[in-house]
N, C-alpha and C positions, 0 to 999 in steps of 0.2 A: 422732645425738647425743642424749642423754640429758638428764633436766631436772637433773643437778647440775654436767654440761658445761656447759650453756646458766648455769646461776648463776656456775662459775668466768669463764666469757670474760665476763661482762658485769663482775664482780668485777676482773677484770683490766683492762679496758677504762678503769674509773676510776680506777686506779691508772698506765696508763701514756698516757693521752692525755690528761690534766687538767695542768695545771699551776696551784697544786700540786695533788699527785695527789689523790682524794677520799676518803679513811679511811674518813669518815664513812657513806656510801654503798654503800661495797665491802663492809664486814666482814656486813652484815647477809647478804648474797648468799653472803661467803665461810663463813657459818657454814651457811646451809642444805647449800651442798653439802657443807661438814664431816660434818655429823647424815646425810647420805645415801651417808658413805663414802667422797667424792672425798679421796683423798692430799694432792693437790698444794692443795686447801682448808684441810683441818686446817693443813697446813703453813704456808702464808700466814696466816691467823689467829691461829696459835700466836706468830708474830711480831706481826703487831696487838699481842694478850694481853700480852707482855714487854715491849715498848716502849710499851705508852699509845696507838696511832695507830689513832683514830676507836673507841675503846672505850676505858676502866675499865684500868690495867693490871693484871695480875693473872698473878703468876708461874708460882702452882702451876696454876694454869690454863692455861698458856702450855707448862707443861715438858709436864704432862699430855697438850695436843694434836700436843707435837712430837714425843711419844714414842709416839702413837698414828699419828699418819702415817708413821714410819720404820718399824713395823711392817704397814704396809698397803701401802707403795707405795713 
């Protein structure tokens, strides 16, 4: 396993065993592995980004990352 595997399952991990889940916590993990290339990172993040959840929303930033993951993965 790779270290932007090891950032998405720990990014997932506070997303689906918290309740509620941790935004706040996750995106930080889900953005390293974004910047390292993991697909299914950008993609989760890119949602963060649209919707406000534990980040700034930020659309163009949002379409940007989901249009970067549909491309990579």
């Amino acid at each position: 396993m790779n270290t932007a595997d090891t950032f998405y399952r720990e990014a997932i991990s506070y997303l689906t065993t918290r309740t509620p889940p941790d935004f706040e916590a996750a995106v930080p993990l889900l953005r390293q592995a974004a910047q390292a290339g993991h697909a299914e990172s950008a993609f989760q993040l890119a949602g963060c980004l649209l919707q406000g959840l534990g980040i700034s929303a930020d659309r163009q930033a949002g379409i940007r990352l989901m249009q970067q993951a549909a491309g990579s993965g």
